[in-house]
N, C-alpha and C positions, 0 to 999 in steps of 0.2 A: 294881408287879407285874412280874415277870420273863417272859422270853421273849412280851412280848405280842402280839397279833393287833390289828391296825389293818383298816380293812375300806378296799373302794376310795377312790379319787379323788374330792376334790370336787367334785358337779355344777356347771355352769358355768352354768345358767341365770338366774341374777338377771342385774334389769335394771342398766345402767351406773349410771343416779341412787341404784340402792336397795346397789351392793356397798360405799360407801362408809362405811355404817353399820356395818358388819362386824367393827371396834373399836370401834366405839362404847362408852360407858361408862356411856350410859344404855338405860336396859333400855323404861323410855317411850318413847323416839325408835323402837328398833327395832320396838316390839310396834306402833307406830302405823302405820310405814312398813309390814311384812306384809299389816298388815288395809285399808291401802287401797290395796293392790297390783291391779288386775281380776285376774291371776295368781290372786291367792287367794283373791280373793272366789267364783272359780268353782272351787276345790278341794271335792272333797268327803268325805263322814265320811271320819275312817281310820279305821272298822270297817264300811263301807257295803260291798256284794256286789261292786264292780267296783275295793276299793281300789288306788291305785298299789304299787308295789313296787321302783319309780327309787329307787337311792342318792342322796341330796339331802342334803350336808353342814348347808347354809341358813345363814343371817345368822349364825348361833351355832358354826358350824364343828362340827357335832354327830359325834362319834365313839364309838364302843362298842371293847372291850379285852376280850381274854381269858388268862387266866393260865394257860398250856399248862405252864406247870414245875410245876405241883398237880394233874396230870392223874394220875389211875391207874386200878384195874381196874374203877372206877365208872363212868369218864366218860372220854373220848378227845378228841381235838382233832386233823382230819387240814388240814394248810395247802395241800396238793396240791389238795383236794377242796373248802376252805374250808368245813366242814362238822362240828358236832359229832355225837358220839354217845355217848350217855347213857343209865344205867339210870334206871328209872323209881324217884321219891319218892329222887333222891338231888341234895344240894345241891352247885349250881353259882355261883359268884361272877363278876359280869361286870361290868365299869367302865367309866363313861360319861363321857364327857368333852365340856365344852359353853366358852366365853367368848365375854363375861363369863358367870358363874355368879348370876343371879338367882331372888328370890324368885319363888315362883309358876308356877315350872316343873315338868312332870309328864315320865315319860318311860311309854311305853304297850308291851305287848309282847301281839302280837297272831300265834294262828299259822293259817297258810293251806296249804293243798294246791298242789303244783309244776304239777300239771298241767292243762292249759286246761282240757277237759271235768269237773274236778271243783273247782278253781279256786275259784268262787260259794258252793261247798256248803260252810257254815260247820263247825270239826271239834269236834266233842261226846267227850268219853271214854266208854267201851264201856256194853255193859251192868253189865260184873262189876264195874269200877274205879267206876264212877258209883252202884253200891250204897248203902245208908247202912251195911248190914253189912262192908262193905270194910273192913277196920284204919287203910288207910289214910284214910278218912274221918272216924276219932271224932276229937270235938273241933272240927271244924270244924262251921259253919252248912250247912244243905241247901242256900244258895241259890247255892253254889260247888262241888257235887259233878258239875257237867256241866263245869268249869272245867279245860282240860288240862294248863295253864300256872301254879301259884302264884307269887306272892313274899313272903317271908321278910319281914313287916315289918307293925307295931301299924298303918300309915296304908295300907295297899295298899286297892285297890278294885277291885272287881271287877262289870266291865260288860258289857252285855247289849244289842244292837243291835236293836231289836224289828223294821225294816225288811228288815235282812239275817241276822239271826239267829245271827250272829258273837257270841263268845263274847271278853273280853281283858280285862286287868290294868294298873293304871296305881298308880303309884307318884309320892308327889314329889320331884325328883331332889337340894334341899337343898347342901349345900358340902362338896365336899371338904374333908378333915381336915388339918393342919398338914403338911408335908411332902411331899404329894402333888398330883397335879392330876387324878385322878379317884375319882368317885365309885361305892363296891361296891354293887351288890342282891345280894341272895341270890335266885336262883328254883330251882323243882324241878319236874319236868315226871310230872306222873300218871298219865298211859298211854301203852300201847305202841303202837309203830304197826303190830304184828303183829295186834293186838287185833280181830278179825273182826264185831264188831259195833261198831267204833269206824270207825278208819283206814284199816284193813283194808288194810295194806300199803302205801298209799300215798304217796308220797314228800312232805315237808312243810318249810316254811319256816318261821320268824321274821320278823316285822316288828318292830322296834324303833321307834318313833317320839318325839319330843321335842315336846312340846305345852305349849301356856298354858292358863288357869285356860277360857278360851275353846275349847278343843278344837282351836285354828288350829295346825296342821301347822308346826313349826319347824323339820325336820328328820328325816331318815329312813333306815334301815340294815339289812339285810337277812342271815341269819344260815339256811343250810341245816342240819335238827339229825334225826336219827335216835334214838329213842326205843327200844331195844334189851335183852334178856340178857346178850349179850357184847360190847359197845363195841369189842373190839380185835379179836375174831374179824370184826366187820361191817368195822371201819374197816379190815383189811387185805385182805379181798374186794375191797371196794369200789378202795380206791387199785387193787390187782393188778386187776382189769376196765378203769380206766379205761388203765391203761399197756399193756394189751394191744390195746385199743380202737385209740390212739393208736399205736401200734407196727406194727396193717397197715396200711401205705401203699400208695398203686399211684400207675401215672404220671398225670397232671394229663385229665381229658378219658375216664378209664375208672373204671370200679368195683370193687370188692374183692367177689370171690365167696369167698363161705365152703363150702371143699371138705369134703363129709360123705361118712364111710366107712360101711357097714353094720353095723361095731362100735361105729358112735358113736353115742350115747343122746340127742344132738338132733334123728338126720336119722330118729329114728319117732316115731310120733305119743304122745306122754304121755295118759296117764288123766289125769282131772279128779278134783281131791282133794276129797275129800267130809269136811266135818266134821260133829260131831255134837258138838251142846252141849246135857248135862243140866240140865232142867229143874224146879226141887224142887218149884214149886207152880203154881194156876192163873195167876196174879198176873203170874208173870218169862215165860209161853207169851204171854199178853195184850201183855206190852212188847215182846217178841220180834217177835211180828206185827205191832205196830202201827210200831213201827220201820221193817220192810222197807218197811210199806205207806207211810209216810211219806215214804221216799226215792225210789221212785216217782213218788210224784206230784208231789216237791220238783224232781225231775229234769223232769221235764216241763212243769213251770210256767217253770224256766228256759230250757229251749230251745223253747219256747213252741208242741208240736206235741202231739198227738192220740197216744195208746198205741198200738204194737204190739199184734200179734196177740199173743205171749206175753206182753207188760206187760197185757195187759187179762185171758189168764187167772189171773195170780199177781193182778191186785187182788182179782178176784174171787173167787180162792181166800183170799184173805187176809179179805176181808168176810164171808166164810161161818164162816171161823174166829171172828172177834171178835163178830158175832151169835152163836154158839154158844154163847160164854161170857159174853155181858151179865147 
C-alpha cells in the first residue's frame, strides 16, 4: 500500500521477562507467556462497558495501515486530525500487520463514543438504517441490522456483549499474500453519525484489537472516523477549526477571550433546532418511543442516580404513549 498511515508508538508496558518473546517463533511460547501474565489475567472483555482504548502494540508488535493514495470523494483520510471520514455503505480497505503471523488469530473492530458521559452507551444504527426495509439491508441476516460496522468476508462474525450491550465484528487475520507484509479487510460503515436516532452527532472512535481463539487481548489500535455526506467538505472544517484553535495563543498564565461583536451570530442566543421525523405506521411511533425511553433509563443505570424532574416527566410521557398503543 502506498502513502500509508502507521498509528502511534509502541506501548512500553510489558514486563522485562515477557519482551523477550517478541521474536519469538513460536506462537505457543507467546500465547502462554500472555495468559499467565496477572497483567492479563485481570484484563477485561474488549467489548465490556469500561473498555481500554491505550495504543498497545503487544508481543505481536500489532499495527493497522491505511491506504490514503485510494482516498477520494467517498472516503477521506486527514493525518493532521488522524481521523477518517467516510460515506456510509462505502468500502474501505485497511492493513494489519502482526509478527510472527500465526494461526488462530482474530483482529476485532469495535466502535465507541469520544466522549466520557456517553463513552459506556454501546452505539446501535438509527432507526432508518437498522430497518429491514433499508436497501441497504437486503441480503444480509436481521441479526446484524443493529451492526454499524461490517466486514467484507465469508468468515466475519459478528458479536454481541450481552453485559455491555456493545455491538463489534471480528475477523480472522490469516497471512499476508506473497510480496507483501500485511494483511487487507474490507469494512464498510452503515450509518451516519448525523443520524438522530442513532449517534446523533456524536463524535466516535475505532478500536481495532488483535485477539486469540480465547478473546485474550494481543494488541490494540485506535482509529478516530467520521461517518458523513461529504468527507471532504467535514475533513476541511474540521482540520481549518483545529488550525484556528491552535493559532490563538496568549502569553503563558492568561486566557484567550473570544471578542464577540453584535454582528457576530455566536454572541446571541441560537434557537434550538427542532426535527421532525415522519412516521408511516403504529409500529416505527412504538420504537421511536421506546428508544428515547430506553436511553433514559440506560443513562441512569450508569451514572447510578434517580431522574430529574424532567427525566421523570418524558418517562412518564413516554409510558402513557406505549400503553396507548399496546
Amino acid at each position: 500500500m502506498s502513502d500509508s498511515f502507521h498509528c502511534s508508538q509502541e506501548s512500553d508496558i510489558l514486563p522485562p521477562d515477557f519482551k523477550h518473546l517478541i521474536n519469538s517463533e513460536s506462537y505457543e511460547d507467546i500465547i502462554s507467556a500472555v495468559e499467565n501474565e496477572p497483567f492479563m489475567k485481570l484484563m477485561s472483555s474488549p467489548t465490556c462497558a469500561m473498555l481500554t482504548t491505550d495504543e498497545y502494540a503487544g508481543p505481536f508488535g500489532f499495527e493497522i495501515q491505511i491506504d490514503g493514495g485510494s482516498s477520494g470523494k467517498q472516503w477521506m483520510f486527514s493525518y493532521d486530525l488522524n481521523k477518517l471520514f467516510i460515506n456510509i455503505d462505502t468500502a474501505i480497505h485497511l492493513g494489519f500487520k502482526c509478527e510472527p503471523f500465526q494461526s488462530g488469530l482474530f483482529v476485532r473492530a469495535v466502535p465507541v463514543y469520544c466522549e466520557t458521559d456517553a463513552f459506556q452507551e454501546p452505539i446501535v444504527r438509527c432507526l432508518f438504517h437498522r430497518a429491514e426495509s433499508n436497501p441497504h439491508n437486503k441480503g444480509f441476516s436481521a441479526d446484524i441490522f443493529d451492526h454499524v460496522l461490517r466486514i467484507i468476508h465469508s468468515d466475519a462474525m459478528y458479536d454481541y456483549d450481552e453485559s455491555s450491550e456493545r455491538r463489534s465484528v471480528r475477523v480472522p487475520l490469516g497471512h499476508p499474500q506473497a510480496g507483501t507484509d500485511w494483511v487487507t479487510v474490507e469494512f464498510k460503515f452503515m450509518c451516519k453519525n448525523s443520524c438522530i436516532s442513532g449517534m446523533n452527532r456524536r463524535p466516535t472512535d475505532v478500536i481495532f484489537t488483535l485477539e486469540d481463539s480465547n478473546l485474550a487481548v494481543l494488541g490494540r489500535r485506535k482509529m478516530k472516523v467520521r461517518i458523513c455526506s461529504c468527507p471532504k467538505r467535514d475533513k476541511t472544517k474540521e482540520e481549518e477549526d483545529m488550525k484556528s484553535k491552535h493559532g490563538n495563543t496568549v502569553p503563558q498564565g492568561k486566557r484567550a477571550v473570544a471578542h464577540k461583536t453584535e454582528d457576530d451570530p455566536s454572541s446571541k442566543l441560537r434557537k434550538v433546532d427542532l426535527f421532525q421525523i415522519s412516521l408511516l405506521d403504529k409500529e416505527a411511533l412504538v420504537d421511536v418511543t421506546d428508544y428515547a425511553r430506553s436511553r433514559i433509563l440506560r443513562k441512569l443505570r450508569i451514572e447510578k442516580r434517580g431522574a430529574t424532574e424532567k427525566e421523570e416527566k418524558l418517562l412518564n410521557d413516554y409510558e402513557c404513549t406505549l400503553q396507548m398503543y399496546e
